[in-house]
C-alpha positions in Angstrom: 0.0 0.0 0.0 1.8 3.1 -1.5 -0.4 5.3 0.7 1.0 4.4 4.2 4.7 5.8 2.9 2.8 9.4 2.8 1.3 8.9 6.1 2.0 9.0 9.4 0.3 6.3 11.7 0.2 6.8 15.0 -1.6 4.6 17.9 -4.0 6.0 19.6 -6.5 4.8 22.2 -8.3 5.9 25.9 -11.6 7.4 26.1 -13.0 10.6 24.4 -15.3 12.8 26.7 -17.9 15.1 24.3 -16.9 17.5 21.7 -14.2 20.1 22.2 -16.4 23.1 20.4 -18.8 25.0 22.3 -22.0 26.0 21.2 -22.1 29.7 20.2 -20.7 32.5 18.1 -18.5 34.5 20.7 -16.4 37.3 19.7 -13.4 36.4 17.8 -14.9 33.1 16.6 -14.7 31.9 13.3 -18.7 31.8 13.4 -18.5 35.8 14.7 -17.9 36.8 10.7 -20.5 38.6 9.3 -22.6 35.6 8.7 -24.9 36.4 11.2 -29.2 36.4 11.1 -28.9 40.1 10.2 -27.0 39.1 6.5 -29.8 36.9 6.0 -32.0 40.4 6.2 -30.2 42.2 4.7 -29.3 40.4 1.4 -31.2 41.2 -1.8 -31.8 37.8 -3.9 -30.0 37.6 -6.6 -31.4 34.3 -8.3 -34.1 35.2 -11.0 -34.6 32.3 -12.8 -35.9 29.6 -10.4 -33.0 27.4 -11.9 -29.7 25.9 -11.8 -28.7 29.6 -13.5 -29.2 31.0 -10.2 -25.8 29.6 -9.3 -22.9 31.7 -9.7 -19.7 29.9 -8.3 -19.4 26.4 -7.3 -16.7 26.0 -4.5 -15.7 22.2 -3.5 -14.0 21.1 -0.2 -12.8 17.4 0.1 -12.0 16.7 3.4 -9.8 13.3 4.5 -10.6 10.3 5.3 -14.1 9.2 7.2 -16.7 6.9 6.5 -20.3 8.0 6.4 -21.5 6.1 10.0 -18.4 7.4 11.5 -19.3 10.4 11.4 -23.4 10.3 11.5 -24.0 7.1 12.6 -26.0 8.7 14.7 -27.7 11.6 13.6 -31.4 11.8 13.6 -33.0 10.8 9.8 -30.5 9.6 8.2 -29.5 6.1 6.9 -27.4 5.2 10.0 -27.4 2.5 13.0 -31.2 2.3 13.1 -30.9 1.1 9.9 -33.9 -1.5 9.1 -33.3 -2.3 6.5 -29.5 -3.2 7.3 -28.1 -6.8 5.8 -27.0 -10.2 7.1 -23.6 -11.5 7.3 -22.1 -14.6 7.5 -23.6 -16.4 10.7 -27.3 -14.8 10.6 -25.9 -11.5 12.2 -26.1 -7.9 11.5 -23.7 -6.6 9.5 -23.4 -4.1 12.3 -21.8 -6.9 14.5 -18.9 -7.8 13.3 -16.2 -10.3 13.7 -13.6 -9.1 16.3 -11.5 -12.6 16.0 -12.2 -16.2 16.6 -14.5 -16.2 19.1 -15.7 -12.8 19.5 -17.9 -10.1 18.0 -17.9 -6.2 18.4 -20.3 -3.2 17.5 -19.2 -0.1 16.4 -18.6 1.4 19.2 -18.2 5.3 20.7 -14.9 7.0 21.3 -15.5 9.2 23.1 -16.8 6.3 25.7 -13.6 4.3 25.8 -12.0 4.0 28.9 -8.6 6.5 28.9 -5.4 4.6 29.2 -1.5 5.3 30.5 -3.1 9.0 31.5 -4.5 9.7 28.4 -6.3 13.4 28.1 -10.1 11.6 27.2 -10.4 15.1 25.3 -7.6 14.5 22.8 -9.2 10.9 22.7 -12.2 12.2 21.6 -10.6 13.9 18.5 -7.2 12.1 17.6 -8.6 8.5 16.4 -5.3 7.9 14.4 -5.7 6.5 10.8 -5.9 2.7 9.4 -5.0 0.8 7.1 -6.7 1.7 3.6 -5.5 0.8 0.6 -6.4 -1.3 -2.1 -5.9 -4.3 -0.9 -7.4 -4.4 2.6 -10.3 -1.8 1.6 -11.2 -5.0 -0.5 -10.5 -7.4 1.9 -13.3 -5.5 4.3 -16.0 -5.6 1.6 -14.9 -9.0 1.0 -17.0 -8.8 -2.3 -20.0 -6.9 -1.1 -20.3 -9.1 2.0 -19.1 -6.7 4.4 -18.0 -9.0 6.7 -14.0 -8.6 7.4 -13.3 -5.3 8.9 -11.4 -5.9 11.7 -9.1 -8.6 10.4 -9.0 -6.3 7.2 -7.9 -3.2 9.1 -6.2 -5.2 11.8 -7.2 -3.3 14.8 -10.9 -2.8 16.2 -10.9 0.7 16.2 -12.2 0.5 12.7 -15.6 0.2 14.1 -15.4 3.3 16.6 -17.6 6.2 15.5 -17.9 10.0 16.8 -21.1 11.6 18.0 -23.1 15.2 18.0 -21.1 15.9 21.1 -17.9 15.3 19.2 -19.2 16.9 16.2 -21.2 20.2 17.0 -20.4 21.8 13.9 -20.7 19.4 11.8 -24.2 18.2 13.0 -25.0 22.1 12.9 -24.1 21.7 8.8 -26.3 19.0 8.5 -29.1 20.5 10.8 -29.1 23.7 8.2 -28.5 22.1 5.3 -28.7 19.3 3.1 -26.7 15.9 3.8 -26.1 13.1 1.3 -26.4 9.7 2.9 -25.7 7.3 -0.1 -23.1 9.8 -1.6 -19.7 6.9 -1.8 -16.1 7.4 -2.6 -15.4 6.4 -6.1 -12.8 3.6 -5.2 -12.3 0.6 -2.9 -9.0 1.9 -2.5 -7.1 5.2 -0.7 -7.0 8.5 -1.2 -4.7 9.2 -4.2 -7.3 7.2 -6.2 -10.4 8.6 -4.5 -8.6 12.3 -5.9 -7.7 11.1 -9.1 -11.7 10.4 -9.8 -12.9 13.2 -8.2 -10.7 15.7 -10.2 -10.7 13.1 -13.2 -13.5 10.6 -13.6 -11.2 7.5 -13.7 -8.0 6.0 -12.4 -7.3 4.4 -16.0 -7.7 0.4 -15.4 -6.3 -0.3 -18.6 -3.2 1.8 -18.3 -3.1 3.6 -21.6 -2.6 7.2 -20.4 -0.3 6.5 -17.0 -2.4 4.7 -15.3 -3.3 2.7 -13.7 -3.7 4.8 -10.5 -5.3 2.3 -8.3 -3.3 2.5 -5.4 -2.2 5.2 -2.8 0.8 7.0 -3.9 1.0 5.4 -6.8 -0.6 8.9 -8.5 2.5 10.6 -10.7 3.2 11.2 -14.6 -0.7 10.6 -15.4 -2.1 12.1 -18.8 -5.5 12.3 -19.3 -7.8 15.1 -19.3 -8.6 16.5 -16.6 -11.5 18.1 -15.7 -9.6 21.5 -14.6 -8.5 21.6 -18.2 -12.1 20.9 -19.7 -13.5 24.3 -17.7 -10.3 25.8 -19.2 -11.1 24.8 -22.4 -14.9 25.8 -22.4 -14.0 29.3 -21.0 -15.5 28.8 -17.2 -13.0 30.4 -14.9 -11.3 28.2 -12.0 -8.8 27.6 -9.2 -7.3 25.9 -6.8 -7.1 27.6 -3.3 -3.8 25.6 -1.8 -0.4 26.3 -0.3 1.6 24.1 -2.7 4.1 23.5 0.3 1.8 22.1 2.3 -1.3 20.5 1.3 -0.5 17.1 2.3 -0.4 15.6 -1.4 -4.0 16.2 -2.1 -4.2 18.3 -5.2 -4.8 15.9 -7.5 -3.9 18.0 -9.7 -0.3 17.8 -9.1 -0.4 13.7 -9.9 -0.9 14.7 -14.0 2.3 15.4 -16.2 0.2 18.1 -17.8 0.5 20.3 -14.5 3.1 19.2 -12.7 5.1 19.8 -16.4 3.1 23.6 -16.8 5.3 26.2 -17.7 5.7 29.0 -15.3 2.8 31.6 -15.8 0.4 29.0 -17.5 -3.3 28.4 -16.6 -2.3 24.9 -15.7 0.8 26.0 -13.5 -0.6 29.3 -11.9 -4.5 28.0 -11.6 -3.6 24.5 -10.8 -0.3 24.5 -9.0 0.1 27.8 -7.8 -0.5 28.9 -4.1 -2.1 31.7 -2.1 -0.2 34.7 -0.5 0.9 34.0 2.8 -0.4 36.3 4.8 0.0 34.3 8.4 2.0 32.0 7.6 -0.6 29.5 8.7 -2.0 27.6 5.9 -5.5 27.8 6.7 -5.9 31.1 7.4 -4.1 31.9 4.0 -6.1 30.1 2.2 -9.3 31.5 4.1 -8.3 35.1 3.4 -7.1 34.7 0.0 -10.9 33.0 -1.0 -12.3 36.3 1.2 -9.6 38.6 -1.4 -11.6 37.5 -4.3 -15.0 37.4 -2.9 -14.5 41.1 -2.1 -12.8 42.0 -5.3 -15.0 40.2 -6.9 -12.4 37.9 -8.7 -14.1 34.3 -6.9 -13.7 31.6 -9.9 -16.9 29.9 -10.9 -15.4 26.8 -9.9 -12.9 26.6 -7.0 -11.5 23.7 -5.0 -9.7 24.3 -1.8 -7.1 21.5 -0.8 -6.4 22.1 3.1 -3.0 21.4 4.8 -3.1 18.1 6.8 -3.5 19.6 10.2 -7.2 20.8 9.1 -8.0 18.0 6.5 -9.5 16.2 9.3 -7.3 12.8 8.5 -7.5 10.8 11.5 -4.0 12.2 12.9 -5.6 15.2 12.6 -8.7 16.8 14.6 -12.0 17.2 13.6 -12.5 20.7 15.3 -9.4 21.3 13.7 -11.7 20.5 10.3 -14.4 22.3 11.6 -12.5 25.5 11.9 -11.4 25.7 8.7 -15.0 24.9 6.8 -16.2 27.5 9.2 -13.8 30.3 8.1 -14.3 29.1 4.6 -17.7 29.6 5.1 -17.4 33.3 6.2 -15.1 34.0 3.9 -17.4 33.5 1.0 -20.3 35.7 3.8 -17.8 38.3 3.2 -19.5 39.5 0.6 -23.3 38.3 1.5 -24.6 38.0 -2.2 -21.5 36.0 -3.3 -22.5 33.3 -0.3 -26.4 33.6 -1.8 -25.0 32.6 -5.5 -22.5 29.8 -4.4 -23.1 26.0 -4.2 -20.1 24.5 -1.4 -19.5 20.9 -1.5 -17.7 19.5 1.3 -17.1 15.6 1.0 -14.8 13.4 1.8 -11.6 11.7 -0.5 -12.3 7.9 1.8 -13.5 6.2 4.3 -9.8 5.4 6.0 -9.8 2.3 7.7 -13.3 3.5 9.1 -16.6 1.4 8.9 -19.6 1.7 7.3 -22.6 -0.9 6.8 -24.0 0.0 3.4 -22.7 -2.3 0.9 -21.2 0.0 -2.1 -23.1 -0.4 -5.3 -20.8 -2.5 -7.5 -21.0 -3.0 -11.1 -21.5 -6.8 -12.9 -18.9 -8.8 -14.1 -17.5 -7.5 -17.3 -18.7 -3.4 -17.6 -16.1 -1.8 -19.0 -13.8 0.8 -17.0 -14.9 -0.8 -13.7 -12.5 -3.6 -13.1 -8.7 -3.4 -12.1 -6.7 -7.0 -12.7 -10.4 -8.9 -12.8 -11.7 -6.6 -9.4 -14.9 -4.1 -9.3 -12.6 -1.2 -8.7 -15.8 0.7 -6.8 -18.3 1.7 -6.0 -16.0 2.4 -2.5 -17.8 2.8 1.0 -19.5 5.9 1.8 -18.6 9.0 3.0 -20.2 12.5 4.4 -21.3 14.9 1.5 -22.9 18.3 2.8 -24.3 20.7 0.4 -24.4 24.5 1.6 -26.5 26.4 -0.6 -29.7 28.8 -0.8 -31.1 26.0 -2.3 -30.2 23.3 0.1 -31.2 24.9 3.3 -33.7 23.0 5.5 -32.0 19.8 7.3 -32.6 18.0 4.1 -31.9 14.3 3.1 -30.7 13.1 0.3 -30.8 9.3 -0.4 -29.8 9.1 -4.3 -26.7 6.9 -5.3 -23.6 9.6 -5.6 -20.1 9.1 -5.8 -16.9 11.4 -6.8 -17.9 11.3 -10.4 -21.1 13.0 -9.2 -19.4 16.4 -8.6 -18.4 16.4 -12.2 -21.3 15.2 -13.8 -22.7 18.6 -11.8 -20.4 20.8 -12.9 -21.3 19.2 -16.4 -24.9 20.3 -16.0 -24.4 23.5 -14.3 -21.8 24.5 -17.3 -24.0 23.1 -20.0 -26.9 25.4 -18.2 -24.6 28.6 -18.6 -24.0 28.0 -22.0 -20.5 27.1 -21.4 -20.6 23.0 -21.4 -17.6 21.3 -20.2 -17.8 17.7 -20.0 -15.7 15.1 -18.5 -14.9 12.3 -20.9 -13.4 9.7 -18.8 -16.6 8.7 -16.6 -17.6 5.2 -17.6 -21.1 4.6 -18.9 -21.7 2.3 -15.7 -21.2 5.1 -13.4 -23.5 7.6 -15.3 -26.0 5.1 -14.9 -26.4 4.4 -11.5 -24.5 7.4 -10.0 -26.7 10.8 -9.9 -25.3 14.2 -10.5 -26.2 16.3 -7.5 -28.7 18.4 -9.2 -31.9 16.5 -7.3 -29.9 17.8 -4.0 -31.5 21.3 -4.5 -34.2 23.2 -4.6 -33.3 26.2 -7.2 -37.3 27.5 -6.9 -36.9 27.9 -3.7 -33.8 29.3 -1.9 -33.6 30.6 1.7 -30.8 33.0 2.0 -28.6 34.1 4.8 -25.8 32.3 6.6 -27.7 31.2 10.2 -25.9 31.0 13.4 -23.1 28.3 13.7 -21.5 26.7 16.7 -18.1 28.3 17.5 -14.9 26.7 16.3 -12.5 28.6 17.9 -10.9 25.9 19.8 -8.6 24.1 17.8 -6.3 21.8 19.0 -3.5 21.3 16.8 -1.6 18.2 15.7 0.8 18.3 18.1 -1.4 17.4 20.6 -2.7 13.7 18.6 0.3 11.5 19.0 1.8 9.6 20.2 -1.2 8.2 22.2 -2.7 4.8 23.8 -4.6 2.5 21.3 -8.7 2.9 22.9 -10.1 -0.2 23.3 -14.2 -0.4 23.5 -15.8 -0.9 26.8 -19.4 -1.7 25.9 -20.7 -3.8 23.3 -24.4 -3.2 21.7 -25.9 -1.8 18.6 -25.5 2.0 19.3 -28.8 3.8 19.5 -29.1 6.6 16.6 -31.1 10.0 17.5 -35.0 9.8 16.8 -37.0 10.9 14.4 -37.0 12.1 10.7 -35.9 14.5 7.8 -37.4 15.7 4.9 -36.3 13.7 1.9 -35.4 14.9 -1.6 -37.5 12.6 -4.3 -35.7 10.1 -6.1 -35.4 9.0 -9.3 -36.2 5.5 -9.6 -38.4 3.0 -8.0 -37.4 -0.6 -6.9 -39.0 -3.4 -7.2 -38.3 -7.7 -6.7 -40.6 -10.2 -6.7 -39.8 -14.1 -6.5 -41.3 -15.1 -9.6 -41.1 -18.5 -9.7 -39.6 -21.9 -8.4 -38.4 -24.3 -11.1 -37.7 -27.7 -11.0 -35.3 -30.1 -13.1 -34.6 -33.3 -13.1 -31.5 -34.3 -10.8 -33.0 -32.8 -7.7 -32.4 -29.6 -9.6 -34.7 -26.7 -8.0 -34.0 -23.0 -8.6 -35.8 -19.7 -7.0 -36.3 -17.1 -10.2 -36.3 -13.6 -8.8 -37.0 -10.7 -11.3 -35.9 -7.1 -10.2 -37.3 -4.1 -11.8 -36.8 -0.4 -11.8 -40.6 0.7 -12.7 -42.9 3.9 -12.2 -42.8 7.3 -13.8 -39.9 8.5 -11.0 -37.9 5.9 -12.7 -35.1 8.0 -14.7 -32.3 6.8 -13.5 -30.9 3.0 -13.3 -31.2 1.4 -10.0 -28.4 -0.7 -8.3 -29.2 -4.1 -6.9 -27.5 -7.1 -5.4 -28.8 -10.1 -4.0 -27.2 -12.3 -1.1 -27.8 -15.9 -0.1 -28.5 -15.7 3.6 -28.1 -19.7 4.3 -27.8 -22.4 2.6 -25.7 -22.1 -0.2 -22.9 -20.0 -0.7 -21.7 -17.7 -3.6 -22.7 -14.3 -3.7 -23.6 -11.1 -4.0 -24.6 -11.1 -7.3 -24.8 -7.5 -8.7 -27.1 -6.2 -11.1 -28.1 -2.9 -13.0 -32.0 -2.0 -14.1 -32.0 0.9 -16.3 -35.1 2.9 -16.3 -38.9 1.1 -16.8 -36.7 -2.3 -17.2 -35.8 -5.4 -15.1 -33.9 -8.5 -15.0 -34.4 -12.0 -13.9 -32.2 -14.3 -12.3 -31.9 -17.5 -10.6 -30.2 -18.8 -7.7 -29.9 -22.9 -7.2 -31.3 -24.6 -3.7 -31.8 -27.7 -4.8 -29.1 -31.0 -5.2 -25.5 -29.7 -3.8 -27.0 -26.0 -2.6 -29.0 -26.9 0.7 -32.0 -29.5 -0.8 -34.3 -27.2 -1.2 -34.3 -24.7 1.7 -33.7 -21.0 0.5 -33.2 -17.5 2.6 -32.4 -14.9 -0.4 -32.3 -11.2 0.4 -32.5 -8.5 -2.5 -31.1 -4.8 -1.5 -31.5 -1.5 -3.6 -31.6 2.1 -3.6 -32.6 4.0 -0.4 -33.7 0.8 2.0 -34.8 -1.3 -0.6 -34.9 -4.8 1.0 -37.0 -8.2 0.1 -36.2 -11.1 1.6 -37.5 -14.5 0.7 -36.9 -17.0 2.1 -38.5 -20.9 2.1 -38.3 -24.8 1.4 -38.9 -26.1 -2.3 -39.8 -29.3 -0.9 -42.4 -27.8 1.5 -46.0 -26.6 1.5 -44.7 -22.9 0.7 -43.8 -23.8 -3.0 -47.6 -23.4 -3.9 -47.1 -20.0 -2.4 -46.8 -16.8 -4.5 -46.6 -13.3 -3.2 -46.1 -10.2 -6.1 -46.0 -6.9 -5.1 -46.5 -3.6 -7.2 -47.4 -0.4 -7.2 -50.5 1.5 -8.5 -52.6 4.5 -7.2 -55.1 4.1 -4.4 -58.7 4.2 -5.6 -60.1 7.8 -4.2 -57.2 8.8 -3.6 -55.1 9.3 -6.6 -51.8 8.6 -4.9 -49.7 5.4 -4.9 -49.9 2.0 -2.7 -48.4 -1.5 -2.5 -50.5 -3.8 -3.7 -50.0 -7.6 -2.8 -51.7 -10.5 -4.8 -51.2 -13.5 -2.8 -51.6 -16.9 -5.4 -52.3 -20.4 -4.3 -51.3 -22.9 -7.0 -51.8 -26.4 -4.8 -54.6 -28.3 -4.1 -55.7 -27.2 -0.8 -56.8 -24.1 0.6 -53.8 -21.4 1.9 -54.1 -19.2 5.0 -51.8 -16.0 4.4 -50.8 -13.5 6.6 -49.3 -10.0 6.2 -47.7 -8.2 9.1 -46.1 -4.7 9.2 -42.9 -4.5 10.9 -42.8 -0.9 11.4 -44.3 2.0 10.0 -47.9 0.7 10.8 -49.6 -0.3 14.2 -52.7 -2.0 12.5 -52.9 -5.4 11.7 -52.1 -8.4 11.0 -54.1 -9.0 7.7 -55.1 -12.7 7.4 -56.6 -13.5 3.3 -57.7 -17.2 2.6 -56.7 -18.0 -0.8 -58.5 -20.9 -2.0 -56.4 -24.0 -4.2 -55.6 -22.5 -7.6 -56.9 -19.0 -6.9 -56.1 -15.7 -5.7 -56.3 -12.5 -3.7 -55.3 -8.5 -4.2 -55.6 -6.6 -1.2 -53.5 -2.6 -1.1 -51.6 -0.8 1.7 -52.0 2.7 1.2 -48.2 3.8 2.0 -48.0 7.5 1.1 -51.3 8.7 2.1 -50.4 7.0 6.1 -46.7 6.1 6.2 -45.3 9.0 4.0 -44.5 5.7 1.3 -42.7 3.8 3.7 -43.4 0.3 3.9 -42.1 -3.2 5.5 -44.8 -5.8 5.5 -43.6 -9.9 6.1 -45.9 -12.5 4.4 -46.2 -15.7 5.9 -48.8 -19.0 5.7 -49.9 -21.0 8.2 -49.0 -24.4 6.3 -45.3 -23.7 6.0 -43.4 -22.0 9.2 -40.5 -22.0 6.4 -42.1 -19.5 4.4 -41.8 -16.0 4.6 -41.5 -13.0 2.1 -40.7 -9.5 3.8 -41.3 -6.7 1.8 -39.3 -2.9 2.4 -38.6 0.6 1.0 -39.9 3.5 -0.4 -42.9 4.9 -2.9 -41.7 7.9 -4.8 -44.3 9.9 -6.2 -41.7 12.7 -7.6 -42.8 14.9 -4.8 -40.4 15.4 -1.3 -40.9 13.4 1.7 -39.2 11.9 4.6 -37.0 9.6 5.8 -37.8 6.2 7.6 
């Protein structure tokens, strides 16, 4: 793993006690700037057109190093710990309860409740977590395929499963609490953060090698020659920059890894745009770079597209802090406030390059066997795990959700639309059709009709700590050992473009003791304009698996998966998962009563109502009568539903999801002749209209 040579490791452990930042925005502050409730009055809107136009600059802040449930695990509404719809690893447990070693098991677990060792401040335990392993090959050996079951023995230590909370995270949370978080937005590649960079300025790591490439693996990023996507706003006229002390940004202009720039002839676009650095005014990187973005805001000289590469001590990499991080997203913040109307025309992304060594549960959408661009040496190169995306806009204001399939490449593909939408279309070449498919571009993240103005109060940031103060420290060590509990309640949710379905169609028999279970996935219903991601996973039984697949828009695809002579004899427990909590799980015996059972669900409007519901026909193709039963899990409190389906008939019954359950559902389907059989039935009706989450 070229990566580790570039960083330092450094072994931490104790206890973390809450959050260093304090609520507030006290003189002197970061938050103190003139981003206060009185800009928000006193700004005149300058969007006209109801429309992506409205933007005026695009400013993008990658950050180091965190996976998604490290960092929000916990917060209220989004797809975190109280994840229902979570899967099942080897053994029948949750993929949230992972192997910790032969004999034992562990749960992510809290930081900042680890018991402090050899004296350790539980403060600076809190915030200096220390980095893991993450390169290619171990980031692969923790999604072991998509099954999501090796992170400790991949990362080699337990504190891969240890997560931060709101009290560690004020500001943060605060983002997300006024803005709009992305909690299915993934790193590009199961790898470290050269790559991650590479496809986020690029839109590849070139698998087959033809232009430098291939750039798969940490620090392996040098001498690269294809376009990138600096060079395409170049080209098409749209004015950019790079806001970085060359000296010290901790090797994360990407920039930097292509001949083309590192090669730029003094007093070039590429060398002074690209490689150039801002005026040291402190002598302290982030406060350079802060006051050169606040230069331009105020001379009016801000780029339409900028991207800021922090130094490491604020780049919140695990040997750094995350107030640290905080700090310097909050002056960036106020630094575009300088100048209230630049802050209302400005879209800032803040993401994250990787995950580190960190965990998350969602398995990465990965593409099938084959797609071209997407395989490294015969390996899915990504999707990778996922990592915070926050949106800061007018036009993302409002604690919103959004549970669309993003990765790196998304950024572009915005940029893309935003250009193209300015008359000024610069497109990015090297993005594989697979990704365009299944990954979104950002635009469903706002709301350009309506945009709420003003920068609101933000917790203080003032107290930084340093990285002086992170190593060399104790490894923590967990002290409990339980799902962690994740705040209650909801968010409002963005619409989505497509709409999940599986059914098991079928059971087929051969001769030989052959039996096979045909499930058919489909991606149906007028939201349906983008392809939808599935994979399915053989719970028991057999083993194999996951199997990937791709459903383009109003389509679907059928598969089968044996049970029969060599694969269990006929017992089955398949689970399917998709987009935004999509789950079905079947599961059964082909040699039992529950092969004359059939259960399909769809979706169609409610009669008198006009909006959509699940509807269930339950089929009986034996020779005796059927007793089913449908349950809700959650959601509902009513029920259970008992039909009697006779021999060789059937019954339709609807559950009117979005007019009671804002279109959440999660019904299980059993009969009373076959304690084997079960179908359970989960996610989400999109009617192209916002909602919330589950």
């Amino acid at each position: 793993m070229a990566e580790l040579s570039r960083r330092k490791f450094v072994t931490l452990s104790g206890a973390a006690a809450a959050g260093l930042a304090v609520a507030g925005t006290g003189a002197g502050a970061a938050g103190a700037a003139p981003g206060g409730p009185a800009a928000a009055a006193a700004t005149t809107a300058l969007g006209t057109t109801g429309t992506i136009r409205d933007a005026q600059h695009v400013v993008i802040l990658m950050q180091e190093n965190r996976s998604f449930d490290h960092y929000f695990g916990t917060l209220r509404g989004v797809r975190g710990f109280a994840d229902r719809s979570a899967i099942q690893i080897s053994g029948g447990y949750s993929v949230f309860n992972q192997p910790n070693g032969l004999l034992s098991r562990q749960y992510p677990w809290q930081f900042s409740l680890t018991k402090p060792a050899g004296g350790a401040d539980p403060e600076r335990l809190a915030q200096c977590n220390g980095d893991l392993s993450h390169g290619w090959s171990d980031q692969h050996k923790a999604w072991n395929g998509g099954r999501m079951d090796s992170w400790v023995a991949a990362k080699g230590n337990v504190r891969t499963l240890g997560f931060l909370t709101r009290q560690d995270l004020p500001f943060h949370y605060a983002l997300a609490e006024n803005w709009t978080i992305c909690d299915a937005y993934h790193c590009s590649v199961l790898s470290a953060t050269g790559p991650n960079r590479t496809y986020h300025w690029s839109g590849q790591i070139d698998p087959a090698g033809t232009a430098g490439g291939p750039a798969y693996d940490g620090g392996d990023e040098k001498g690269l020659r294809w376009q990138t996507y600096a060079e395409a706003l170049e080209s098409a006229g749209v004015s950019w920059k790079v806001y970085q002390n060359a000296a010290d940004n901790y090797g994360d202009n990407a920039l930097a890894y292509f001949s083309q720039f590192s090669g730029a002839p003094a007093g070039s676009p590429l060398a002074v745009k690209g490689m150039g650095s801002v005026p040291k005014v402190t002598g302290r990187t982030p406060d350079d770079i802060a006051a050169a973005i606040k230069a331009d805001v105020l001379a009016g000289t801000l780029p339409q597209v900028s991207w800021i590469v922090p130094d490491q001590a604020s780049s919140e990499h695990p040997y750094s802090t995350p107030v640290d991080g905080a700090h310097f997203v909050h002056m960036v913040i106020d630094a575009l406030n300088a100048d209230p109307n630049v802050f209302n025309s400005s879209i800032l992304f803040i993401n994250y390059d990787e995950n580190d060594g960190f965990f998350d549960h969602v398995p990465p959408p990965a593409a099938p066997a084959g797609t071209p661009g997407e395989f490294y040496s015969g390996t899915n190169i990504g999707l990778g795990f996922r990592v915070p995306m926050i949106a800061v806009s007018p036009w993302t204001r409002g604690g919103w959700v959004n549970s669309e399939t993003f990765d790196h490449t998304s950024v572009l593909r915005f940029l893309e639309s935003w250009t193209a939408a300015l008359g000024k279309p610069a497109t990015c070449p090297n993005i594989s059709d697979w990704r365009r498919r299944v990954c979104g571009d950002l635009t469903g993240v706002f709301d350009f009709a309506n945009p709420v103005y003003g920068l609101p109060a933000l917790p203080d940031t003032s107290q930084t700590i340093g990285l002086a103060a992170c190593g060399p420290l104790p490894n923590p060590a967990p002290v409990n050992n339980q799902l962690p509990v994740q705040e209650p309640g909801t968010r409002p949710a963005r619409a989505l473009p497509y709409q999940p379905n599986a059914n098991l169609d079928h059971l087929e028999f051969g001769s030989g003791g052959v039996m096979k279970v045909w499930i058919t996935m489909a991606n149906v219903g007028a939201p349906a304009a983008k392809s939808a991601h599935f994979a399915a996973y053989a719970n028991a039984y057999r083993g194999g698996g996951p199997w990937q697949y791709t459903v383009d828009p109003g389509g679907s695809t059928s598969d089968f998966f044996n049970c029969g002579s060599g694969f269990g004899g006929g017992p089955y427990d398949l689970t399917v998962v998709g987009p935004n909590r999509f789950l079905r799980r079947f599961k059964g015996d082909a040699t039992k009563a529950g092969k004359n059972a059939a259960v399909t669900a769809s979706y169609a409007v409610e009669p008198g109502t006009g909006k959509p519901a699940v509807y269930f026909r339950l089929a009986n193709s034996g020779t005796t009568p059927l007793t089913f039963t449908i349950a809700s899990d959650n959601y509902r409190t009513d029920g259970p539903w008992t039909y009697q389906v006779p021999a060789g008939g059937s019954v339709t019954d609807f559950f009117n999801a979005v007019a009671y359950t804002n279109g959440w559902y999660d019904f299980t389907v059993t009969v009373d002749a076959d304690g084997s059989w079960s179908q359970r039935f989960t996610g989400h009706l999109e009617t192209g209209a916002a909602s919330v989450t589950g």
